[in-house]
N, C-alpha and C positions, 0 to 999 in steps of 0.2 A: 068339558071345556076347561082349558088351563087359569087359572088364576093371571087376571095381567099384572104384571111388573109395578112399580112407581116407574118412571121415569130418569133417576137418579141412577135406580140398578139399571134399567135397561139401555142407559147410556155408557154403562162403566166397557171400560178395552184394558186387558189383561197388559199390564208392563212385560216385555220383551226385552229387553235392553239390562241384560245384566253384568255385574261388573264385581271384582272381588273384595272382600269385608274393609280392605288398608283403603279401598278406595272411594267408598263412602259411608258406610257405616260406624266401624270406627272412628273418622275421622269428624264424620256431622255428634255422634253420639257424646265424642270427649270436648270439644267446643262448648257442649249444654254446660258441661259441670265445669270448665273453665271461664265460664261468665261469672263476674265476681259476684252478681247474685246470692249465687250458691254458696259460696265461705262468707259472705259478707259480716251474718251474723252468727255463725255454725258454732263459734267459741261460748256463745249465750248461752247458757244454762245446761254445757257439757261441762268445759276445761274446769269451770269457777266451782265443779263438783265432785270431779276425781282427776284422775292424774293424766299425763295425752296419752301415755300408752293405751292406757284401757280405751278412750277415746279412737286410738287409733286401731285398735282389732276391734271397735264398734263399729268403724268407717269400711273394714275389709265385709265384716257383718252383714249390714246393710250392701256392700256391693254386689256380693254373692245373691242376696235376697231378690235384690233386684232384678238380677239377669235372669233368674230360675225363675223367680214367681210373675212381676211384670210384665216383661220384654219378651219372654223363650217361646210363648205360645201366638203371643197376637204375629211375631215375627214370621215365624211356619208359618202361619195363617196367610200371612201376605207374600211369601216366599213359593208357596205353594200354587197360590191362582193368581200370583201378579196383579191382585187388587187390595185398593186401599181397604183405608180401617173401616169407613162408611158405607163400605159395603160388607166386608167377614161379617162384619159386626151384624147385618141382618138376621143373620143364625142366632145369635143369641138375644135377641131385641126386635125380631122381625121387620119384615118391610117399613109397615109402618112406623112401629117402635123405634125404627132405625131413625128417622127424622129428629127425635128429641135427643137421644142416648144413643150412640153417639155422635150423632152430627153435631145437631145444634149445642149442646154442652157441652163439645170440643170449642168452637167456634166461640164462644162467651167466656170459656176459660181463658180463650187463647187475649181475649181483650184486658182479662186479670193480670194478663204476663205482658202485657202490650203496655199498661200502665206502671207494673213493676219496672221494665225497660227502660219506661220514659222518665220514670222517678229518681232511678239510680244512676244515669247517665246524669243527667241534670243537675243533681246533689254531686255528681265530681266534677261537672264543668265548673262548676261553681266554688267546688274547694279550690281547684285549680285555678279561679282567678282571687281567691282569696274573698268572694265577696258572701253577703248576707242577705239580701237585698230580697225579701218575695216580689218585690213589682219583676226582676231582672229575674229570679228563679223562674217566672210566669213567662215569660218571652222567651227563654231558652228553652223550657217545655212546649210548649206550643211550636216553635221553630222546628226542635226535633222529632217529635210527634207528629205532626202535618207534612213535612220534608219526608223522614222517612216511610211514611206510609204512600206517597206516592209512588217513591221511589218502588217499594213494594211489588206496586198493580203494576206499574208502568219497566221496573227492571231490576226483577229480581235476579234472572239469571246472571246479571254484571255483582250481585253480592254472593250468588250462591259460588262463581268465578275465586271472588276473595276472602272466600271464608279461611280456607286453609291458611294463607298469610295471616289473615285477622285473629285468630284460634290461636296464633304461635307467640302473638302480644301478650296477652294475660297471663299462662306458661311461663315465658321469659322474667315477666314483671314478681311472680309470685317466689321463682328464685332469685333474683334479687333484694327482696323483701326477705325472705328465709335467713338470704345471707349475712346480710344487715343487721339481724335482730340474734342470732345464735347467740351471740355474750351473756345473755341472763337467761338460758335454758337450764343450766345448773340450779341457780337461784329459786325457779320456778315452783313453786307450792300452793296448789288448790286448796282454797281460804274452807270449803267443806269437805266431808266425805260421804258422799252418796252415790257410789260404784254405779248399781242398778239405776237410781235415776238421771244420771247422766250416759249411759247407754241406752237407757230406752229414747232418752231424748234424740239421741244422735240416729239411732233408725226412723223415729218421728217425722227426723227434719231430713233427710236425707229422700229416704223415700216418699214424706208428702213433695218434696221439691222436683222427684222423677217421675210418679204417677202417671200423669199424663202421656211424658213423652214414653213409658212405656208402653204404654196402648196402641202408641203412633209405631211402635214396630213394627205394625203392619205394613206402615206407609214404605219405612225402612227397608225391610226386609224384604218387600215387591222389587228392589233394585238387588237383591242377591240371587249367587248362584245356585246355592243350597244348603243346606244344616252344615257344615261345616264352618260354609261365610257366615250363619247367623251367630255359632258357637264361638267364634275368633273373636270376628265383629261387636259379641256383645262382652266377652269378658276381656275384651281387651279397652274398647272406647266406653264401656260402662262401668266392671269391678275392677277395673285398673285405675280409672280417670278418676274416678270415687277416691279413693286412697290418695293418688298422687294431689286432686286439687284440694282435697278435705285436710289431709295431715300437715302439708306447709305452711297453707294459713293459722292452721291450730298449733304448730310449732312455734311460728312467728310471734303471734299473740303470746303466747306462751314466753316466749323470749321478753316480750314489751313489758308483760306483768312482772317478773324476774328480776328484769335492770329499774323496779320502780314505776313503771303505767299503773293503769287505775282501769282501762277499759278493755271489754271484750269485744268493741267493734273492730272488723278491720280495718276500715278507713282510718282510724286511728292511730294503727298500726303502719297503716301506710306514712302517715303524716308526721311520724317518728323518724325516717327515714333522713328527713332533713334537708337537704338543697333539691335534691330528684324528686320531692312528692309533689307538687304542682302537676311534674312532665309526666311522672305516674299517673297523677290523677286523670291527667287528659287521656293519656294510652287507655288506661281501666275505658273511659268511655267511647274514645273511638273503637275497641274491641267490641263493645254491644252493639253498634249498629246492625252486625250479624243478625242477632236475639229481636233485637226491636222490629227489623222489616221481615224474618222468617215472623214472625207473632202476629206482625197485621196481611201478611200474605193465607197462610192458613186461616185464622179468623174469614178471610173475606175469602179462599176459597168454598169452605165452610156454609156462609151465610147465601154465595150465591148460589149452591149445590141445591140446600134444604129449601130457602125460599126463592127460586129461580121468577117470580114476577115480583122480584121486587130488585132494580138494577144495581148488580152489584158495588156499584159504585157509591152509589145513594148507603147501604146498606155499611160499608167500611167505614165512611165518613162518620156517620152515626155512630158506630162501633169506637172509631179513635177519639172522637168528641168526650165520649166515655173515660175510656181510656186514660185521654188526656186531665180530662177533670178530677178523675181518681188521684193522679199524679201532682196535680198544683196545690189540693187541697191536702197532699202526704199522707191520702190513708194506704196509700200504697208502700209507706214504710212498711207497715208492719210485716215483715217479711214472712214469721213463721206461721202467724195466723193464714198466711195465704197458702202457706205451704200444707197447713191441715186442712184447709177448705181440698182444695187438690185432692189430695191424698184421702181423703172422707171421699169423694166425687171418683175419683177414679180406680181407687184402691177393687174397692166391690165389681167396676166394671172388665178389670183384668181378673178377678176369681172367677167369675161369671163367663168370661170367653173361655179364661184355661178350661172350667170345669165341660163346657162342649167343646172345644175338641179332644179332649179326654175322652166323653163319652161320644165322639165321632167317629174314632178309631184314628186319632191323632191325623184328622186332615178335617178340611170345610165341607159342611153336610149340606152346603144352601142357605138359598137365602128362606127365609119362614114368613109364613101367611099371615099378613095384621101383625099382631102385638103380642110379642112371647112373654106374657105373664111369669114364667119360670124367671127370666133374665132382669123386668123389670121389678117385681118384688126380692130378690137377690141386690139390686142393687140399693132401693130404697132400704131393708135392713142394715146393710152395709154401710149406709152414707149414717144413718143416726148412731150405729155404733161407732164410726170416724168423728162424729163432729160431737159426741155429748158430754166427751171431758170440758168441753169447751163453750155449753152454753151456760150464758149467765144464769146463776141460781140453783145450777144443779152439783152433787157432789164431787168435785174429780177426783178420780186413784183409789179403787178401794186399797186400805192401811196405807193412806196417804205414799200410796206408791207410781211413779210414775208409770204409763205403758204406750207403746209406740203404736196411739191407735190408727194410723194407716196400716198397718202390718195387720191389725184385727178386721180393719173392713174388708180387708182383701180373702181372709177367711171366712167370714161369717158370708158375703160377696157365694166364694166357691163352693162350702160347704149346702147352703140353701137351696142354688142353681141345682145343684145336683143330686138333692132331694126332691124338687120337684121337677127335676125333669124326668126321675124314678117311677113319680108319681103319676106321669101321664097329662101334667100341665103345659106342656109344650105346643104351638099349634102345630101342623105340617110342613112337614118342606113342599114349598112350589113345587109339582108338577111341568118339569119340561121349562123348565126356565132358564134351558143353556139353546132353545129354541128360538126364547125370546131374546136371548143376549147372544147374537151369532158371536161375538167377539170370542165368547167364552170357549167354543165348541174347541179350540186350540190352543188351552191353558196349558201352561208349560207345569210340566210332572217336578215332583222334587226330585 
């Protein structure tokens, strides 16, 4: 007798509806990294350490990385059977497995990036009116947070409508700021020299700040046509957007220290600018509303998949309450720490998929019985080699050298997986479980 399904799998229907890479893939993938998020603080403990050039072939670096190691296999994966990540992913983390890793810790991260959204928007309304005020930071947080997470449940398709307009704000805003600041690129001289530890930095932050959304290539690539769309799609809206949104701002900054600044934020950079940084600032935050309601839509698809008795509704609200909290209290500044929480968290579970469907014969072998011990201890090693630079107490860098540990959990992640899946720790693929998912029985082939 067959193994039954959860629920989750035996509800999933293979995406049909596909369309080519210029038409969604690219286009959703290069928005991620044109959310000023991403450059806000990227000058931090690169530029102030070697020169942008190097910076900037650390930025092409990290792009390529990304698209080969992240993005390329969760992508097939979902290009291949038209399903999301929450379910591929049961081959590598099983049925059950699949409920924690990756459902639910998509879903929790995604409230990390739901309070980053709400933080950094609200810190520009807030440039932009000029004010100081936490009672007034506290009400435009809450406003935007509440507002747009309804917006969310209730109409996301009218954002997902103007993403492409919203996506061409921050683009536009960032060469204008480029153009603004060139006078003191000449000038420009990093106050250290630390080559290596400002390129390890810059894969660090780069790729803990993609990690996740490359897992979600799954999600992505269920709307391609085939290896081709995911190959365009991903080096063009991923290794290309990389460079283009990373190197401007770090030119910029660049330029600001040059004619005399003092800081490697960009807001800062922005507010050099002079008569237009207000109208900047507002632009920078109505571009996020994009980020903020894709972040509590996922979250709360997420949360209502994993635990279906509990109303998804109930379950988002909670979620943003969170969120929200994170944001008024500003531990959601901390940009890059979030960005290695990520990258520790997701790094391991992108080696961990690549390494099955490597050993699948590069397609999805199933979903797996219970809890694939091979996939979850791959990931738990993965996540304490991501995050142990970084706990208090213990040493970082061995000869105080920095290293980009997302790029190692993602190794230590694929390397592990597929020793023990050598080793015969894997459980079984379901029997006849395309029986129990009629949907499946007419997955479209790559």
């Amino acid at each position: 007798m067959p193994t039954a399904l959860p629920e989750y799998v035996r509800a999933s229907v293979p995406n049909r509806n596909r369309e080519a890479w210029y038409k969604n893939t690219a286009p959703s993938y290069a928005g991620i990294f044109l959310w000023v998020a991403f450059y806000l603080q990227l000058a931090n403990g690169t530029i102030s350490q070697t020169s942008v050039g190097v910076a900037v072939v650390a930025l092409i670096v990290a792009g390529l990385l990304c698209f080969g190691l992240y993005y390329y296999a969760p992508a097939m994966l979902g290009m291949q059977t038209g399903l999301p990540l929450y379910i591929v992913g049961t081959s590598t983390f099983g049925t059950i497995g699949g409920y924690l890793i990756p459902g639910l810790l998509m879903g929790l991260l995604q409230l990390g990036w739901f309070a980053v959204a709400t933080y950094v928007s609200t810190d520009f309304i807030m440039k932009g009116l000029n004010q100081t005020s936490e009672i007034l930071f506290t009400i435009v947080a809450l406003v935007w947070a509440y507002g747009l997470a309804f917006v969310a449940m209730k109409g996301i398709s009218y954002v997902a409508r103007a993403a492409l307009f919203l996506n061409c704000v921050p683009l536009v805003m960032i060469v204008i700021v480029f153009i603004a600041t060139t006078s003191g690129l000449p000038d420009f001289e990093p106050p250290q020299n630390h080559p290596g530890r400002a390129f390890a930095a810059v894969l660090e932050i780069v790729i803990g700040f993609f990690a996740a959304a490359g897992a979600a290539g799954a999600d992505f690539g269920m709307n391609n046509r085939g290896r081709r769309d995911i190959v365009w799609g991903g080096l063009v809206g991923i290794s290309l957007a990389i460079v283009v949104a990373g190197a401007l701002p770090l030119l910029s900054v660049a330029g600001v220290l040059g004619a005399g600044g003092t800081s490697y934020n960009y807001a800062d950079t922005i507010a050099s600018v002079g008569e237009l940084a207000p109208i900047m600032f507002f632009l920078f935050a109505a571009a996020s509303v994009v980020p903020t309601c894709f972040c509590a839509f996922i979250a709360s698809n997420s949360f209502g998949t994993m635990l279906p008795r509990i109303p998804k509704t109930v379950s988002t609200l909670v979620g943003v309450t969170i969120g929200v909290l994170l944001a008024i209290t500003h531990v959601a500044h901390n940009l890059i720490g979030f960005f290695v929480i990520v990258g520790a968290s997701f790094g391991p579970i992108c080696g961990a998929m690549t390494a099955d469907y490597l050993l699948a014969g590069k397609r999805w072998s199933g979903p797996r019985a219970g809890i694939n011990w091979a996939g979850y201890i791959a990931w738990a090693l993965g996540f304490v080699v991501g995050i142990l630079d970084h706990v208090p107490g213990v040493p970082t860098g061995l000869l105080d050298v920095a290293h980009p540990a997302p790029l190692y959990a993602y190794i230590v992640g694929f390397v592990v997986y597929w020793a023990l899946a050598k080793a015969g720790l894997r459980p079984r693929v379901i029997d006849g479980f395309e029986s129990q998912t009629p949907a499946l029985r007419t997955t479209p082939k790559p």
